[in-house]
LOMILO-89615 format. One record per residue (C-alpha): x, y, z; residue number from 0; residue in one letter. Coordinates in steps of 0.05 Angstrom, whole numbers, plus 5000, padded with zeros to 4 digits. Example, Ala and Ser with C-alpha at 12.3 -4.5 7.8 and 13.67 -1.06 7.14 Angstrom:
(node (5246 4910 5156) 0 "A")
(node (5273 4979 5143) 1 "S")
% end
This chain:
(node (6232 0481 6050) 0 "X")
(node (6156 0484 6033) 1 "X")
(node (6146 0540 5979) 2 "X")
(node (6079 0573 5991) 3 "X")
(node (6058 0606 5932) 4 "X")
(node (6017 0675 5943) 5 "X")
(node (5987 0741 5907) 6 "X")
(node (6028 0796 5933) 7 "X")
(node (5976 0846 5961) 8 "X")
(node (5969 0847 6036) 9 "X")
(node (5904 0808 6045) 10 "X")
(node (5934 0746 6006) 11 "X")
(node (6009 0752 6045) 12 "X")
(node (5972 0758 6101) 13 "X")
(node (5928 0701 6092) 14 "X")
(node (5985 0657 6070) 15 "X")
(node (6030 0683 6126) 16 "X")
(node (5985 0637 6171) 17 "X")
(node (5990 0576 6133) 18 "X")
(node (6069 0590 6137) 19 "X")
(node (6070 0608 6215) 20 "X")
(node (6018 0544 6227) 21 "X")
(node (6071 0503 6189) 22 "X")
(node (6131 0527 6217) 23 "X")
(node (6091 0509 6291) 24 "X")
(node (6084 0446 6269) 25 "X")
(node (6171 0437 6262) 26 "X")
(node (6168 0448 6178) 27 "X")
(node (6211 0507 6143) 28 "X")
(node (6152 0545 6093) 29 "X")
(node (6162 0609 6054) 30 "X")
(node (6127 0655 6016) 31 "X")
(node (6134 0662 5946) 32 "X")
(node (6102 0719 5912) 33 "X")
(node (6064 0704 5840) 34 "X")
(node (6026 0753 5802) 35 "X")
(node (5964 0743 5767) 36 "X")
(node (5911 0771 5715) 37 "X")
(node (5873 0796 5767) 38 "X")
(node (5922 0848 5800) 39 "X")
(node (5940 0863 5722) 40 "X")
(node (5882 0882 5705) 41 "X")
(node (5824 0932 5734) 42 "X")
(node (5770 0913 5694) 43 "X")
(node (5705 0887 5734) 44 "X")
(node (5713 0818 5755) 45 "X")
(node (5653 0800 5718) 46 "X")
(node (5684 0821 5660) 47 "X")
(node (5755 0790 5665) 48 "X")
(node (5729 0717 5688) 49 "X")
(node (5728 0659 5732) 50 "X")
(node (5797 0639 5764) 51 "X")
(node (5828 0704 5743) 52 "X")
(node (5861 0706 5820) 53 "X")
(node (5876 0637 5819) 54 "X")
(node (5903 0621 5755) 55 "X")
(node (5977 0641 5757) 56 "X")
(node (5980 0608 5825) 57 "X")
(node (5950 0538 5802) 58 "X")
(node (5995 0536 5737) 59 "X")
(node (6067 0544 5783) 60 "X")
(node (6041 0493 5834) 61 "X")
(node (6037 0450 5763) 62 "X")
(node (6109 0481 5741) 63 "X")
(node (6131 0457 5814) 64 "X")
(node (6155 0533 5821) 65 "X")
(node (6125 0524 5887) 66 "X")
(node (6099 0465 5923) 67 "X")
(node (6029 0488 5956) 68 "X")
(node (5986 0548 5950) 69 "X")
(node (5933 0587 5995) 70 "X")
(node (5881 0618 5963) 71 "X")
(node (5809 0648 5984) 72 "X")
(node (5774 0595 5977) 73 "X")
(node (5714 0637 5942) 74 "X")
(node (5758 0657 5878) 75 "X")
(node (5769 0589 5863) 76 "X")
(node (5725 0558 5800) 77 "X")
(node (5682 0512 5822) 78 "X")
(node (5705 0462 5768) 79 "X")
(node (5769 0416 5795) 80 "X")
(node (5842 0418 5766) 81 "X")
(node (5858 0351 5761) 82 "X")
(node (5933 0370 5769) 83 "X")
(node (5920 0384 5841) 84 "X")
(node (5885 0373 5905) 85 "X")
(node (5856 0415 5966) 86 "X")
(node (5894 0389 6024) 87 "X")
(node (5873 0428 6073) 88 "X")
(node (5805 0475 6084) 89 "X")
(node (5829 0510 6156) 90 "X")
(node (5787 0543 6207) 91 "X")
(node (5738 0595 6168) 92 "X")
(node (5730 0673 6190) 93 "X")
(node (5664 0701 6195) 94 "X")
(node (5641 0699 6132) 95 "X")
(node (5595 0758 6134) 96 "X")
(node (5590 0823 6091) 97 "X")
(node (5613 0888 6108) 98 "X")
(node (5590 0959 6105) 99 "X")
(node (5646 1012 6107) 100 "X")
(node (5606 1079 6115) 101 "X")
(node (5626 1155 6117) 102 "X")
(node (5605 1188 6180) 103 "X")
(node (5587 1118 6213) 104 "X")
(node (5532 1105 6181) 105 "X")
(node (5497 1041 6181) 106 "X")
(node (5463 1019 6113) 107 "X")
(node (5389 1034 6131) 108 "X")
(node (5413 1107 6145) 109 "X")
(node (5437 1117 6088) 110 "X")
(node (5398 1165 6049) 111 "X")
(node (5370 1149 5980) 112 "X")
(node (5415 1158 5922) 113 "X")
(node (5480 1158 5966) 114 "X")
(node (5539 1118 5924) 115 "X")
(node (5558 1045 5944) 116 "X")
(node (5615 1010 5915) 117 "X")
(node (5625 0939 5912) 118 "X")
(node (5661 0892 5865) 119 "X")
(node (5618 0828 5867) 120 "X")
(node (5547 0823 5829) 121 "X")
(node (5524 0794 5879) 122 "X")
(node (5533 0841 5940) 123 "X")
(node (5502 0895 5889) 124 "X")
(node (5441 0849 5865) 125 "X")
(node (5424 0837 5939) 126 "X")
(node (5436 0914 5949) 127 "X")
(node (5381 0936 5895) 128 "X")
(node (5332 0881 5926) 129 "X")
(node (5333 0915 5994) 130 "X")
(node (5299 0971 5955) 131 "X")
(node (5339 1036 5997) 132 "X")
(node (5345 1079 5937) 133 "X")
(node (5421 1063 5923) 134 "X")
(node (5465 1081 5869) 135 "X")
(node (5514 1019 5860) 136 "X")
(node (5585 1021 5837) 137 "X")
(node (5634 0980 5809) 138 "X")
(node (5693 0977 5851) 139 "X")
(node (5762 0956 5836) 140 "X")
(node (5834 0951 5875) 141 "X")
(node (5857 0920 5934) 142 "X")
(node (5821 0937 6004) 143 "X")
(node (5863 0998 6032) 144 "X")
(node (5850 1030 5949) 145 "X")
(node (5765 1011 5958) 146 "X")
(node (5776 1042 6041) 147 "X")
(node (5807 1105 6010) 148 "X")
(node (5747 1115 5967) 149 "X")
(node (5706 1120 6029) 150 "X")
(node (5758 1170 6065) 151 "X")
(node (5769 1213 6010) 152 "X")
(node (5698 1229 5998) 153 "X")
(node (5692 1204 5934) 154 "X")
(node (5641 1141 5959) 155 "X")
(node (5593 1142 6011) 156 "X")
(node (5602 1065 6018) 157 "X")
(node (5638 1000 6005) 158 "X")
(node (5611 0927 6021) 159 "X")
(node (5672 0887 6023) 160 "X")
(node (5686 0810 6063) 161 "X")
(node (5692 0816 6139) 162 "X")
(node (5739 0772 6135) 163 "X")
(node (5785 0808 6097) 164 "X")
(node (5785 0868 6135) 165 "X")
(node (5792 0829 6204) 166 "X")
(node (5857 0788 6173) 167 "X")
(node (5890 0859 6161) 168 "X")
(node (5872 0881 6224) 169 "X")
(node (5819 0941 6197) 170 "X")
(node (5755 0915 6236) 171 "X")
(node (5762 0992 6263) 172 "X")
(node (5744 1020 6196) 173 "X")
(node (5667 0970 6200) 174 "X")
(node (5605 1018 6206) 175 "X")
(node (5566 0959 6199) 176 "X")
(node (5572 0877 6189) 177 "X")
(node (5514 0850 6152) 178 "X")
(node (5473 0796 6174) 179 "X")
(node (5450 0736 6123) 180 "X")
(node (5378 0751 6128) 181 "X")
(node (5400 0822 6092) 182 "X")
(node (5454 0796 6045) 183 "X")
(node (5479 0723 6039) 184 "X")
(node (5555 0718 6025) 185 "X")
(node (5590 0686 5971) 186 "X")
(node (5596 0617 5975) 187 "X")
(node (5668 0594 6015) 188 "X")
(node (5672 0666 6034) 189 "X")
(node (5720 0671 6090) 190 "X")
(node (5752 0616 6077) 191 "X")
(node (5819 0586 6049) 192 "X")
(node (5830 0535 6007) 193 "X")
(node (5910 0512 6008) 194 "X")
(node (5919 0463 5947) 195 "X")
(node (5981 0425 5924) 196 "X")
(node (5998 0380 5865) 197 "X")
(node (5956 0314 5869) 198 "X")
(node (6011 0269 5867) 199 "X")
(node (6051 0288 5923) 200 "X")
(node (6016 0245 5975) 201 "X")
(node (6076 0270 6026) 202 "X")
(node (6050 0344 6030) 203 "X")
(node (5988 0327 6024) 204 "X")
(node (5987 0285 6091) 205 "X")
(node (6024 0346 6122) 206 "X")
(node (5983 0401 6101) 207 "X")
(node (5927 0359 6129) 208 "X")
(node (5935 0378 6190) 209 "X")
(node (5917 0448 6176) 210 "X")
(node (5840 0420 6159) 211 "X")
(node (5781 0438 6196) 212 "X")
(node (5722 0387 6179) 213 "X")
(node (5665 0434 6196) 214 "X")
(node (5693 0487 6150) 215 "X")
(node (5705 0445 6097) 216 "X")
(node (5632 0411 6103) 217 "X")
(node (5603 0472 6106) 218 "X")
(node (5647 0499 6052) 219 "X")
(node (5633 0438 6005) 220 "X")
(node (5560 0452 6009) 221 "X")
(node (5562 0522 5984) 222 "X")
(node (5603 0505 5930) 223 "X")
(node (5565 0450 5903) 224 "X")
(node (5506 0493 5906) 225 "X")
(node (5542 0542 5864) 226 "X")
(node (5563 0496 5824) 227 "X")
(node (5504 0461 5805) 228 "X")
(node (5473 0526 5788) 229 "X")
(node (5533 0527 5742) 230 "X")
(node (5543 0596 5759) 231 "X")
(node (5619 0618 5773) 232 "X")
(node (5647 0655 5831) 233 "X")
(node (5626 0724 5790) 234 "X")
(node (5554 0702 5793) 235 "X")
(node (5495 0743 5841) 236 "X")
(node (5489 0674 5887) 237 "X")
(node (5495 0677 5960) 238 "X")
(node (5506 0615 6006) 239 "X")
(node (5524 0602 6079) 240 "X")
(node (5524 0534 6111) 241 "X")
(node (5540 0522 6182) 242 "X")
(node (5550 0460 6230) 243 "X")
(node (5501 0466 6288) 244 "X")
(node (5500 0427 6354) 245 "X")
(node (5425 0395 6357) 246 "X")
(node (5395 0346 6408) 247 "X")
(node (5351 0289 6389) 248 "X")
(node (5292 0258 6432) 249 "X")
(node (5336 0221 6472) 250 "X")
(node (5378 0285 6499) 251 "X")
(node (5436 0261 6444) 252 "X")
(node (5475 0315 6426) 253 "X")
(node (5492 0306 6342) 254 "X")
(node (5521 0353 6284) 255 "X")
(node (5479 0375 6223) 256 "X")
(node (5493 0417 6164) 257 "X")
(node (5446 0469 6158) 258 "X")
(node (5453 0510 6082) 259 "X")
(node (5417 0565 6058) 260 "X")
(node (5428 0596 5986) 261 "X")
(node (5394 0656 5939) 262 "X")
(node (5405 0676 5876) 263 "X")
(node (5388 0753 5857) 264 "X")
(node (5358 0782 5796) 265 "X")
(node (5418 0838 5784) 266 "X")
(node (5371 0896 5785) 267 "X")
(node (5346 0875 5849) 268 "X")
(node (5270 0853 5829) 269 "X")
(node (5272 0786 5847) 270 "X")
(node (5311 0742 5901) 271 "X")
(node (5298 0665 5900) 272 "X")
(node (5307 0634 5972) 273 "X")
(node (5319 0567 5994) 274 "X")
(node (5344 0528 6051) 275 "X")
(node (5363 0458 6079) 276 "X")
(node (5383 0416 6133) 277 "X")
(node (5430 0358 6129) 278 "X")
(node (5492 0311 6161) 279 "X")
(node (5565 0344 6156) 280 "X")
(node (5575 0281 6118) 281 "X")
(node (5533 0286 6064) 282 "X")
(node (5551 0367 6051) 283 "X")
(node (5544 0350 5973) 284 "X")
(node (5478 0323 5976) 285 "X")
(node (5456 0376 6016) 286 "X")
(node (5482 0426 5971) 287 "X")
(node (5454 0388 5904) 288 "X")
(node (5380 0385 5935) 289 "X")
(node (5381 0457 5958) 290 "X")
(node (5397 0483 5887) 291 "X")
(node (5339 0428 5871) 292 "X")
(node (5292 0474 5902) 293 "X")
(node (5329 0537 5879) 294 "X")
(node (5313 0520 5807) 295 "X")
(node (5246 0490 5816) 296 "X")
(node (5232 0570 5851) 297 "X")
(node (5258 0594 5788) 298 "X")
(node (5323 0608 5796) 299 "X")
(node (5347 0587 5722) 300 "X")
(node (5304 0642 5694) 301 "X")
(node (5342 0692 5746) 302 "X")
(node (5408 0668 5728) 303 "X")
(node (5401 0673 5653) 304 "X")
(node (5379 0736 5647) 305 "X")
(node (5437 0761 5694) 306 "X")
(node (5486 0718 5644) 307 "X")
(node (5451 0768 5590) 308 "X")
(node (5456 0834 5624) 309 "X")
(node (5532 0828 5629) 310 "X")
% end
């Protein structure tokens, strides 16, 4: 039996409930096994709390071998490695787009000046301020049906929340709008799972490996090293997306490549660094490492440290 180890709110059984059915397809027995961690402890801003606050609990009882594997989102991961244990498997992403939950259906440029947005990520609200609509931002707190009840109830006009997570509980109904890159970039590996087991078991490592979807995790790799490099963790207002695109060459040749773009956002929304770049599936960390390149030489260090300050 293959012990999948799992936070207990819906989103995260939900998410792990496919790496169990995809495993059971493939002939092994998997179950959930519910941990808890900091970060459904506690309901103090992310920013505040830390990096790995989600993923902490579930890394240490992979170590304890209280279970065997665990799924995660691949975003809330640190971008530093545990050397205890090993991403197996990086499976198919979800969009990986932004959401806008709205009262009365409104999309975000209807929204009228000084209407109330909450969002839990720095990032979403730095990218907010930047596209200068006259917005009061929130903090925001509590699993998704607690930040879609805030919209209901009247007490928000307006949560940004993941796409993905909304579509993997089966809410897409509730989406007033989805917001495109050029608006607001997502986190890097957003909509995307990472399912990690204890380095040394070669075995399930092998198995789980079948779950793995190259493209994703190329594209996935990227964003991360960006964020990484920028040595800014998954709290931090930087937005990535990479993609793998079909492109022809002069000879009609039909080829992959890695295209990446990244931002980082002043948190009061005066200044957002762009930068973008185009490279092999292959070489995702390279790509990654020369688009944060031109991030800092754009200034992006100077944006970065002064949102380390404002905390």
């Amino acid at each position: 039996m293959i012990r999948i180890g799992t936070r207990g709110s819906l989103l995260a059984t939900t998410q792990a409930g496919t790496v169990r059915d995809a495993l059971q397809a493939l002939g092994h027995d998997a179950e959930l096994v519910i941990i808890s961690t900091e970060g459904d402890r506690s309901s103090a801003p992310i920013a505040e709390i830390g990096v790995g606050v989600f993923t902490t609990a579930l890394r240490d009882a992979i170590a304890d071998e209280r279970v065997d594997v665990a799924v995660h989102s691949y975003k809330d991961l640190p971008t530093a490695e545990d050397p205890r244990l090993v991403i197996a498997a990086v499976p198919p992403r979800a969009d990986s787009r932004d959401a806008l939950v709205a009262r009365d259906g409104l999309v975000l440029g209807e929204l009228p000046a000084g209407s109330v947005i909450g969002t839990s990520s720095v990032r979403r609200a730095a990218q907010l301020r930047a596209l200068g609509l006259g917005l009061e931002i929130r903090p925001l707190r509590g699993n998704l049906d607690t930040r879609l009840n805030r919209v209901s109830s009247g007490d928000l006009d307006a949560v940004v929340v993941a796409r993905a997570g909304l579509a993997r509980i089966g809410r897409l109904d509730v989406v007033t709008e989805t917001l495109e890159p050029v608006q607001m970039l997502p986190a890097p590996a957003q909509g995307a799972l990472a399912i990690e087991c204890r380095a040394g078991d070669t075995a399930l490592a092998e198995l789980l490996a079948a779950l793995d979807d190259a493209d994703t995790r190329a594209a996935v790799t990227a964003e991360r090293v960006l964020l990484a490099e920028l040595e800014a963790g998954c709290s931090a207002p930087v937005g990535a997306i990479a993609e793998v695109v079909e492109s022809i060459d002069e000879d009609s040749h039909v080829f992959d490549e890695l295209s990446l773009r990244g931002c980082v956002a002043a948190l009061d929304g005066s200044d957002v660094i762009r930068a973008s770049g185009i490279g092999t599936p292959g070489r995702a960390r390279e790509l990654g490492l020369s688009v944060a390149a031109e991030l800092f030489e754009l200034g992006a260090r100077d944006v970065l440290a002064d949102a380390g300050s404002d905390r």
